[in-house]
PAKOL-705445 format. One record per residue (C-alpha): x, y, z; residue in three letters. Coordinates in steps of 0.2 Angstrom, whole numbers, plus 5000, padded with zeros to 4 digits. Each point is the difference from the previous one (the first is absolute). Layout:
REM residues N
XYZALA...
REM end
This chain:
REM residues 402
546254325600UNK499150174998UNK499150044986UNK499250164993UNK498450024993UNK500849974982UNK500849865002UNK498549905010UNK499250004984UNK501749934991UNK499949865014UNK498149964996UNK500549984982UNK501449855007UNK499449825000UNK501149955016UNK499449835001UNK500349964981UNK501850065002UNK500549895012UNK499349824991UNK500850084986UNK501850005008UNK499649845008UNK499349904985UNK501550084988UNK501549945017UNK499449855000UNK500749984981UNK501849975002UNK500850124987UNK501849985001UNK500850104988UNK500549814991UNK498449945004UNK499150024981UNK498349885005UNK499950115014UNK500150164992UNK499049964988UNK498749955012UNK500350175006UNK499850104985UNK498549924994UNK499250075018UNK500650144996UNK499350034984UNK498349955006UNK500150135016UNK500650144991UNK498849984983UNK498750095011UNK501050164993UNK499450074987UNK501449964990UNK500949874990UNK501049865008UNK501749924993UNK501049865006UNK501750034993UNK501349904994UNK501750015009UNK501750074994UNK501249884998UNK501349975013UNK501649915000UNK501149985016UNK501549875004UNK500049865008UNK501549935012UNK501149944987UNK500050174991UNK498749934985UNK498550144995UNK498449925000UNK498350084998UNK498850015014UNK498350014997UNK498650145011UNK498250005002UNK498950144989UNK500050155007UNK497950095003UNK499950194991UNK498250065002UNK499850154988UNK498650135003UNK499750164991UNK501549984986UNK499650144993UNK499950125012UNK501350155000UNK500249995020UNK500449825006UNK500949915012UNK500949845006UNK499749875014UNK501049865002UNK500349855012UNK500549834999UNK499549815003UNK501549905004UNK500549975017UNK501849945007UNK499349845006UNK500049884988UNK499149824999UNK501049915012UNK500350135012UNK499149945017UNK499250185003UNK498549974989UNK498550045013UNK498950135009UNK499650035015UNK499650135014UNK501050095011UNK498650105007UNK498250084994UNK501150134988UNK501549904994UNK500249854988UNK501649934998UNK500049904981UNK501250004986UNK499950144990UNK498450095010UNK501150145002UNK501350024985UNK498650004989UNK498549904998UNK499350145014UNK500850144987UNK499049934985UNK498550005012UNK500550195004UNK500350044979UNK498049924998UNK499050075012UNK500750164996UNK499550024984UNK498349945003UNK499850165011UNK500750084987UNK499249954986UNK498350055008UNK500650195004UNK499550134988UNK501750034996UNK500249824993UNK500050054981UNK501550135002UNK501349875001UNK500549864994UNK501549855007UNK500749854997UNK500149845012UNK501649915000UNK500149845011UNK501649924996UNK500449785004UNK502050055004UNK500350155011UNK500949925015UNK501349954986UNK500350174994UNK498450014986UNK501249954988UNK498649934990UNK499150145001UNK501250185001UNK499650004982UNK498350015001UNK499950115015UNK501050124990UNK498950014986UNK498450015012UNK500950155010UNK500450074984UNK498950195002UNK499249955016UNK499550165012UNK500549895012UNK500249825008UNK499449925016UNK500749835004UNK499449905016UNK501549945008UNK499549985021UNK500650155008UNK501650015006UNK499650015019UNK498349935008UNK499550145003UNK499750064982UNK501750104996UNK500350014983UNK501649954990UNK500850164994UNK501750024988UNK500649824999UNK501949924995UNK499949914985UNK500749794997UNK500949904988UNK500549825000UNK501349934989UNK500549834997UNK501950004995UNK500749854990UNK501749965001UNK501049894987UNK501649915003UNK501049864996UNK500149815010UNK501849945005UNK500449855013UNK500250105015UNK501549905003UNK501049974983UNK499950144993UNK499150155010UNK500850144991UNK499049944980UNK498350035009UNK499350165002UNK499150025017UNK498050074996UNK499549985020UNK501550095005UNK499750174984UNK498049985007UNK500750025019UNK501450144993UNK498450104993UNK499049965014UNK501250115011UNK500250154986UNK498450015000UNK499850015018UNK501350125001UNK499250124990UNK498350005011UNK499650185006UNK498750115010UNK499450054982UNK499649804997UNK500349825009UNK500549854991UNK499749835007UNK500849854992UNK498949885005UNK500749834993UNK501349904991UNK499449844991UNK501249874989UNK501549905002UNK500449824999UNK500949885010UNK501450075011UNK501349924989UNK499550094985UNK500450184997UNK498250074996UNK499650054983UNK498150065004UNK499350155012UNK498650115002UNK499850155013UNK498550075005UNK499950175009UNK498650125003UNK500450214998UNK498850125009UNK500550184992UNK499350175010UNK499950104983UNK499949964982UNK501850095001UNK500649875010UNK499349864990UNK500850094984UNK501950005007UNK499749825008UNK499649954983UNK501850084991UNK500949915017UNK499449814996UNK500450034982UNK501750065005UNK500249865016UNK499549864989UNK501450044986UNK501250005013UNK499349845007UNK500049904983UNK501850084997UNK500949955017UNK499149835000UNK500049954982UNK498249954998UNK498550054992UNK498650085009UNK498250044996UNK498850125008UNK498149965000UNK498750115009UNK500150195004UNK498950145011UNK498149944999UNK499750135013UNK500550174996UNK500150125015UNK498650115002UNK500350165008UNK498350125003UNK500050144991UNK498850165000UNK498649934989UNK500249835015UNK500050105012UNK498450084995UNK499249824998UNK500449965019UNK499650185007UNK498349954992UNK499849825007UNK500550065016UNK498650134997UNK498749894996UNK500449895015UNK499650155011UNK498450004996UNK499849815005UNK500850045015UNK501549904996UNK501950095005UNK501049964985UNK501750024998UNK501649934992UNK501849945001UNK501249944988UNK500549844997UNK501449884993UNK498649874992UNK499650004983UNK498249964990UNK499250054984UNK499950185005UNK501950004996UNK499649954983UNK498350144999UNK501350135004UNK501249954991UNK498850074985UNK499950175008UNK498149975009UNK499750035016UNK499649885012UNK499849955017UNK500149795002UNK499349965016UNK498450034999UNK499549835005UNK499649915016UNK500550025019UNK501049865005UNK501749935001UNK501149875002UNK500049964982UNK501249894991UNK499849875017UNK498949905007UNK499350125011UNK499350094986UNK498450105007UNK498550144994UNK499250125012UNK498549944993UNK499050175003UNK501450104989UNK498949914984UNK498650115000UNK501350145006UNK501149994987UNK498749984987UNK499250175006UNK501650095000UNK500349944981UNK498350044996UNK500350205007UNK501750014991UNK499349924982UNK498550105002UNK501050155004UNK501249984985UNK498349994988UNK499650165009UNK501650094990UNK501150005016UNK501549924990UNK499850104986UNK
REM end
């Protein structure tokens, strides 16, 4: 790529080389979102990389999170600790970066090596989404922490152990850091390999819905039992039928039962929602309570709902907008062609704007394929990607979010 006078000296700052034995040391952790010795392998790396800020390092505890299990019983399930970095607390100007360090591989899953595709591409677990975006958040503010405009602003690093499960162990905590921010940058791989940028994104919510009847021999006396598989699969349909081009609702599983001679007292539905607008998640909301009602009148059982939006929608506003106009800026002075597309994923930059700060949330790694085992980084986008950061944070201590 291009680069102008400026940026060469951005680029001479960047410790290529030390980037990428970073993302390879940190993929060759497995860090499945369950995996809790592996996690914690992780975050202790990454508290000793990124005490080389000048700032004070955390390992935080998670929330605690409940889910249900097949039989419609809610158990606690435990996360790893989450990484927040804080520098310059008490500055007046400050920001937020934020990544995570699970992956959706966990310890069993065959895809567990490295390898090379070609001199520029290294297909591994995670190298892309985001052990290369951690690499990205570091690097970066080493460049910046040596600029003369270090001491006018201040940010907060936030590496969360459960993002690919919605950050339910960490929304809290990610609220509280967003919480008067100028802005938020959160290193998600670009959207395209190319280096688009995700721009207004739906928002998610998974629900786990239990359904409660009563047994009855399926032959001697049918009409005493009350059928909990046949309410989940009567809501299923509702709530399928309600499914618009404002939002799409995917029930996803029906789990319970017994043996086929016994009416079935026991059910749980899962189903996954994917709102447009925060408008649409609102009347989606007022429908369920009003379908399940229904539901638990006509079937004569007992229902209970667990789970809710994680992900609110984010739209891009003016203040956003101005934050990508700016990245897009700043990659024009490294020669890089930045643009944008919206998206129907969903990622902690949901949850950022959710509290009313701009962000933009793929300002990590090239790649793709992520989520498969042709996972891959564009191995060059390191040093890229932690120059085009580097020019947007020092741009942002320069007043040009003010």
């Amino acid at each position: 790529m291009k680069q102008s006078e400026p940026a060469n000296s951005v680029f001479e700052q960047i410790d290529a080389p030390a980037m990428l034995d970073e993302v390879q040391a940190w993929s060759a952790i497995n860090t499945g979102t369950a995996n809790l010795d592996g996690l914690a392998q992780q975050s202790r790396a990454l508290a000793d990389a990124f005490a080389e800020l000048p700032g004070e390092v955390e390992l935080a505890e998670p929330a605690q999170v409940t889910a249900v299990d097949e039989a419609g019983v809610e158990f606690e399930k435990p996360h790893g600790q989450h990484l927040v970095v804080r520098v310059r607390p008490q500055a007046n100007r400050r920001i937020l970066l934020t990544g995570h360090m699970d992956t959706v591989f966990p310890i069993d899953h065959a895809f567990q090596e490295q390898k090379w595709l070609d001199d520029d591409t290294l297909n591994g677990p995670g190298v892309a989404d985001m052990k290369g975006g951690i690499s990205v958040i570091l690097h970066a503010l080493k460049v910046f922490e040596a600029s003369e405009n270090a001491n006018a602003l201040g940010y907060d690093v936030f590496i969360n152990s459960d993002e690919e499960t919605g950050s339910l162990a960490s929304s809290a905590l990610i609220a509280e850091l967003a919480r008067g921010k100028l802005a938020a940058l959160t290193y998600e791989p670009s959207a395209l390999p190319d280096g688009t940028l995700a721009h207004a994104r739906g928002g998610s919510g998974n629900y786990s819905v239990i359904f409660k009847g009563k047994s009855a021999h399926a032959g001697r006396n049918p009409q005493d039992g009350r059928n909990a598989i046949v309410a989940a699969a009567d809501l299923a349909l509702r709530l399928k039928s309600h499914q618009s081009d404002a939002i799409s609702i995917n029930p996803a599983k029906i789990e319970g039962g017994a043996a086929n001679n016994v009416v079935p007292d026991n059910a749980v539905l899962r189903f996954n929602i994917r709102p447009k607008t925060p408008e649409a998640a609102s009347v989606f909301a007022t429908e369920l309570a009003q379908l399940i009602a229904q539901v638990e009148d006509e079937h004569e059982v007992a229902i209970h709902l667990h789970g809710g939006v994680t992900r609110p929608p984010k739209p891009v506003d003016a203040q956003a907008q101005r934050l990508f106009d700016l990245v897009k800026e700043c990659g024009a002075q490294l020669g890089q062609d930045i643009g944008w597309q919206s998206t129907g994923g969903v990622c902690d930059g949901n949850n950022i704007a959710a509290c009313g700060v701009p962000v933009v949330d793929t300002m990590g790694v090239r790649g793709g394929a992520i989520h498969s085992p042709q996972e891959f980084l564009i191995v060059s986008s390191l040093a890229e990607r932690a120059a085009l950061s580097a020019l947007v944070i020092g741009r942002i201590a320069a007043g040009d979010m003010n």
